[in-house]
DOGU-214259 format. One record per residue (C-alpha): residue number from 1; x, y, z negated; residue in one letter. Coordinates in steps of 0.05 Angstrom, whole numbers, padded with zeros to 5 digits. Each point is the difference from the previous one (the first is absolute). Last residue first. Example, Ala and Ser with C-alpha at 12.3 -4.5 7.8 and 13.67 -1.06 7.14 Angstrom:
BEGIN
   i     c1     c2     c3 aa
   2  00273 -00021 -00143  s
   1 -00027 -00069 -00013  a
This chain:
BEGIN
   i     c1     c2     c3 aa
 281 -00904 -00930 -01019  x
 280 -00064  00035 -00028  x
 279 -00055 -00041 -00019  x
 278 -00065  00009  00025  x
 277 -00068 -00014 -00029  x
 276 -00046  00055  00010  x
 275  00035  00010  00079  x
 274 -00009 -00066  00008  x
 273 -00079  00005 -00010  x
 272 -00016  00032  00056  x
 271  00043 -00038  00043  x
 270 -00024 -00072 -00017  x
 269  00050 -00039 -00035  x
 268  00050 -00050  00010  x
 267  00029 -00035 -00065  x
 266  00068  00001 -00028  x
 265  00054 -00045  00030  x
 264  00050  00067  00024  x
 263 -00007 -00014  00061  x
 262 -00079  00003 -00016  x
 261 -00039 -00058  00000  x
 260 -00049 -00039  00044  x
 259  00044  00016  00060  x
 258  00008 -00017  00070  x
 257  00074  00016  00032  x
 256  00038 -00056 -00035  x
 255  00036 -00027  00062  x
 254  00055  00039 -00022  x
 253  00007  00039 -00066  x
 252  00064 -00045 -00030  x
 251  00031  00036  00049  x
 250 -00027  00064 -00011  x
 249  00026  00006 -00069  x
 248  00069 -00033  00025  x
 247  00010  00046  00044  x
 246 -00012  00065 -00041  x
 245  00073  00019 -00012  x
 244  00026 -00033  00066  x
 243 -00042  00063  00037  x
 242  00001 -00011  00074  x
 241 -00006 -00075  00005  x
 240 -00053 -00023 -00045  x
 239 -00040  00077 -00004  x
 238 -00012 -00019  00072  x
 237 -00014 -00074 -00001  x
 236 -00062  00013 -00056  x
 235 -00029  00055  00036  x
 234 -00001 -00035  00063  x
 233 -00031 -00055 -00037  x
 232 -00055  00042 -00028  x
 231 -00006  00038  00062  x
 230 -00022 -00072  00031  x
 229 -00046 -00016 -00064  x
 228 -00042  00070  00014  x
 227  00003  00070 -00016  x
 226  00004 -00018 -00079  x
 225  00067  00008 -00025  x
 224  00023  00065  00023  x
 223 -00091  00014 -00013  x
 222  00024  00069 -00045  x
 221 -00070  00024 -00031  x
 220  00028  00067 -00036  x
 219 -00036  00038 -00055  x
 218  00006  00071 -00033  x
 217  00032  00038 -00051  x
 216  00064 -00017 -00041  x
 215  00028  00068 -00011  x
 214  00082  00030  00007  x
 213  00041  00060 -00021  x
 212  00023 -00041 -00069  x
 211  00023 -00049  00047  x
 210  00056  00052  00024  x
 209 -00004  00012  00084  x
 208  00071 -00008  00036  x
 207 -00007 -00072  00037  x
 206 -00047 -00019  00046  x
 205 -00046 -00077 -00004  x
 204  00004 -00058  00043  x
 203  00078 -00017 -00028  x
 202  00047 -00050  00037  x
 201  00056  00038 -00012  x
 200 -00001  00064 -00038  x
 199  00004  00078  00029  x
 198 -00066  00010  00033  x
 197 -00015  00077 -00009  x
 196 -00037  00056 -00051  x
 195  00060  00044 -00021  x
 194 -00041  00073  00026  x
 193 -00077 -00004  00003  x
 192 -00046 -00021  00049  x
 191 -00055 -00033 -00059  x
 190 -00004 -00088 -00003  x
 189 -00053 -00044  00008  x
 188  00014 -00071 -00005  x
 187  00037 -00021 -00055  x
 186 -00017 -00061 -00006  x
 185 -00039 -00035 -00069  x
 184  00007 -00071  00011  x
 183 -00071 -00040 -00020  x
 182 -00015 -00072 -00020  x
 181 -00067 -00026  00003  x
 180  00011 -00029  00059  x
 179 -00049  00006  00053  x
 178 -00071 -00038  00022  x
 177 -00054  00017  00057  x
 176  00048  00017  00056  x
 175 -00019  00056  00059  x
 174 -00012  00052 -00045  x
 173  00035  00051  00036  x
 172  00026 -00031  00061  x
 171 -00053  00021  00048  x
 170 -00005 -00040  00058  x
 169  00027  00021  00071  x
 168  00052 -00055  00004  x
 167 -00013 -00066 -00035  x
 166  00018 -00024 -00074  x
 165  00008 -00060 -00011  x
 164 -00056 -00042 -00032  x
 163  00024 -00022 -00076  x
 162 -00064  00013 -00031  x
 161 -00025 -00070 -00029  x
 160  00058 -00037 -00016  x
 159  00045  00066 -00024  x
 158  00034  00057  00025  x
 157  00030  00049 -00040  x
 156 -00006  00075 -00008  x
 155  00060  00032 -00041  x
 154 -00014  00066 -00048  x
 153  00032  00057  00008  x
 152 -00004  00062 -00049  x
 151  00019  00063  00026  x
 150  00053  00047 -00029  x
 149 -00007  00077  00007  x
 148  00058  00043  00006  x
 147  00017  00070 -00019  x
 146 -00049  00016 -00057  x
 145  00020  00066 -00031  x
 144 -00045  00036  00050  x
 143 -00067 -00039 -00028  x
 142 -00032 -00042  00060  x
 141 -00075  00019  00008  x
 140  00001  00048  00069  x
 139  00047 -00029  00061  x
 138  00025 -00068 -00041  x
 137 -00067 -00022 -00023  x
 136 -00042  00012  00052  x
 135  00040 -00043  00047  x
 134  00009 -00052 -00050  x
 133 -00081 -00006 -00008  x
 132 -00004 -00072 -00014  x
 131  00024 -00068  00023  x
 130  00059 -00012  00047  x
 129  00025 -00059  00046  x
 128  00060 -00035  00016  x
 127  00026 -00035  00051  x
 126  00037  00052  00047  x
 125  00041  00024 -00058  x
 124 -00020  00071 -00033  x
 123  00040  00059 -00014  x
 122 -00032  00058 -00016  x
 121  00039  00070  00009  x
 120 -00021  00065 -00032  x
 119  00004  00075  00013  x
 118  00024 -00014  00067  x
 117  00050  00038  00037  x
 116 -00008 -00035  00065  x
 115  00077 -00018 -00001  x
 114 -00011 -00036 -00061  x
 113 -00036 -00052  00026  x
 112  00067 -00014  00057  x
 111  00047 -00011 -00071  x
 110 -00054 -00043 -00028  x
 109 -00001 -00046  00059  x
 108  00077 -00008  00003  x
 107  00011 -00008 -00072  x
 106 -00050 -00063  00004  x
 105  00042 -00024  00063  x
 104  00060  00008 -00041  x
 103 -00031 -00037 -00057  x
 102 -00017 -00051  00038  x
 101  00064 -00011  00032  x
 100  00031 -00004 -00063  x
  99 -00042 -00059 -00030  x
  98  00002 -00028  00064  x
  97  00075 -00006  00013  x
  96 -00005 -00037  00056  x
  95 -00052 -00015  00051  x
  94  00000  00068  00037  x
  93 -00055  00009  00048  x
  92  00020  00055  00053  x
  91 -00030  00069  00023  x
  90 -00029  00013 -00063  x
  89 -00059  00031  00024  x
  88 -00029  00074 -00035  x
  87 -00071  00007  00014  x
  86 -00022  00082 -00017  x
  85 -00070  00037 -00008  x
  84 -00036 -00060 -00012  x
  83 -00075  00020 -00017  x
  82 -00036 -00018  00068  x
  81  00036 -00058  00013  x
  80  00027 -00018  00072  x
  79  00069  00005 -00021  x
  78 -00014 -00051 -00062  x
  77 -00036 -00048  00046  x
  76  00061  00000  00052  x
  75  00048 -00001 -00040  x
  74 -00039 -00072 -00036  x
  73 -00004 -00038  00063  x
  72  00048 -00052 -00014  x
  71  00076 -00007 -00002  x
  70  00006  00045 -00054  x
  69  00072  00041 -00024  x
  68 -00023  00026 -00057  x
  67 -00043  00047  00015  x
  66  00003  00060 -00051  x
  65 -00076  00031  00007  x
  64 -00015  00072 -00020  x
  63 -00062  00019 -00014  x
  62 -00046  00061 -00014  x
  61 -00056  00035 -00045  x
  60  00001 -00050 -00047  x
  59 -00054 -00049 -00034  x
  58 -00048 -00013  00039  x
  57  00050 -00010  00054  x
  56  00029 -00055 -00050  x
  55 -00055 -00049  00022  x
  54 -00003  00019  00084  x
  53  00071 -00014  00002  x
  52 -00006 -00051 -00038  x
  51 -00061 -00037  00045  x
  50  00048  00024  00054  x
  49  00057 -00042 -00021  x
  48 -00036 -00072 -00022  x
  47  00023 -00046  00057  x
  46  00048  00043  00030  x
  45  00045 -00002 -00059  x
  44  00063 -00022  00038  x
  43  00044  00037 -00050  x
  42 -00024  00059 -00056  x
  41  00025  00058 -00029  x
  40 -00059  00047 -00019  x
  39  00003  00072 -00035  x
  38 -00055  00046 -00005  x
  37 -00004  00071  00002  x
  36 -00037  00045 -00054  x
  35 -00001  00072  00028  x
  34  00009  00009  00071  x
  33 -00041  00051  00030  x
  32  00054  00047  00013  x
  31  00031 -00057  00034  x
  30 -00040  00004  00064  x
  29 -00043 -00073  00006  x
  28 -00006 -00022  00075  x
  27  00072  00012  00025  x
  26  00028 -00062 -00014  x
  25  00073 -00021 -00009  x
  24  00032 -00064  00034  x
  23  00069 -00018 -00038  x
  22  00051 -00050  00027  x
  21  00050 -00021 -00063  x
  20  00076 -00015  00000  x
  19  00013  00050  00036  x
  18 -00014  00047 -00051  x
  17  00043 -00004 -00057  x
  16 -00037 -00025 -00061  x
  15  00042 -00071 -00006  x
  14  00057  00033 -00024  x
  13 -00030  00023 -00056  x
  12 -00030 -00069 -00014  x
  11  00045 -00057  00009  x
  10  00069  00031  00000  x
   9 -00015  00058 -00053  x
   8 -00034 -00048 -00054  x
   7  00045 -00053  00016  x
   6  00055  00055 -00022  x
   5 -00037  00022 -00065  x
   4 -00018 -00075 -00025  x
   3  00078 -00014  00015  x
   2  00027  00064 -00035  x
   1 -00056 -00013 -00059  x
């Protein structure tokens, strides 16, 4: 617990001080308006960033972007955005310590959302995609004692006869015909309030809200394994050298980027009827 608490201070509260990020602010949305914001951390995503940006917009009133350090174009596309109120840049890449880093850069983005006094944050990756009326939900439907709503996500794959990659400009929602039937429920929506933070290594979701306080509503298309067979690869070398507890899952991954089954060897199916047949994992 004294080791898990020290790495804990070293590689993530440390990590918040300020010159270790560059932050451009925008003054085109005033912060009384403010009352969903969205969350996105994302690195060289210039290929699909401002079809997300223009996706979650939908569904917040405002953005902030953590940049992770990108060598492409991908500042400059979140800046020019319409909806991003804030880009923070990690001014360097940092190769070690991942699973830390991560979580740091997580803490990072949440910390800057809650400056804008929010009355709920959604945090979405830069490759997934929502179905239904989550907007409408959270600001007039959503009972008080609920203080977190969990999405289900369900993996698009690419197979013989759709397996195209996926070109800048196009619409990523529906893009793929086929997805796993297998579903994660993330915690993706969460209220401002008090003990809500990322505390645990190598974890997509916040800490401090009880699962009794928590629904399963709504769909997610997430295409991390379905951009094209060149992301596919880069996916697979990533989580190979910066995460040793997933290597060998991606490992045995390469090469193997077109699918007739699942990852998890069950059948594809067609989107509408995944979400009738999905198993939770």
């Amino acid at each position: 617990m004294v080791n898990e608490k020290l790495s804990y201070f070293v590689n993530v509260r440390l990590r918040q001080l300020p010159f270790f990020y560059k932050r451009y602010r925008s003054n085109t949305i005033q912060r009384k308006e403010i009352r969903i914001i969205g969350i996105i951390r994302e690195r060289n995503e210039e290929l699909l960033l401002k079809d997300t940006l223009d996706h979650l917009s939908g569904i917040v009133d405002a953005i902030v972007v953590f940049d992770d350090a990108s060598t492409d174009h991908s500042v400059e596309i979140a800046r020019s955005h319409p909806a991003v109120v804030e880009v923070v840049c990690n001014r360097r890449w940092r190769k070690k310590n991942r699973a830390w880093e991560e979580t740091a850069n997580r803490k990072k983005l949440h910390d800057v959302a809650l400056s804008y006094d929010p009355e709920w944050i959604f945090y979405s990756d830069a490759d997934e995609r929502f179905e239904g009326d989550i907007r409408g939900y959270l600001l007039s439907e959503c009972p008080s004692e609920v203080r977190g709503v969990r999405v289900s996500l369900f993996d698009a794959y690419m197979t013989k006869s759709d397996k195209q990659p996926y070109k800048q400009g196009v619409k990523l929602y529906d893009f793929r015909q086929f997805f796993g039937i297998e579903r994660r429920d993330i915690l993706m929506a969460w209220r401002n309030i008090k003990g809500v933070d990322f505390r645990v290594m190598d974890a997509r979701e916040p800490q401090g809200i009880p699962e009794k306080a928590k629904v399963v509503k709504f769909y997610c298309q997430h295409y991390g394994k379905a951009l094209s067979e060149e992301q596919w690869e880069e996916t697979c070398r990533y989580y190979m050298e910066f995460f040793p507890k997933y290597s060998e899952k991606w490992k045995k991954r390469q090469g193997k980027a077109i699918h007739d089954k699942s990852d998890f060897n069950t059948p594809l199916k067609r989107w509408d009827e995944v979400k009738q047949k999905s198993v939770r994992i």
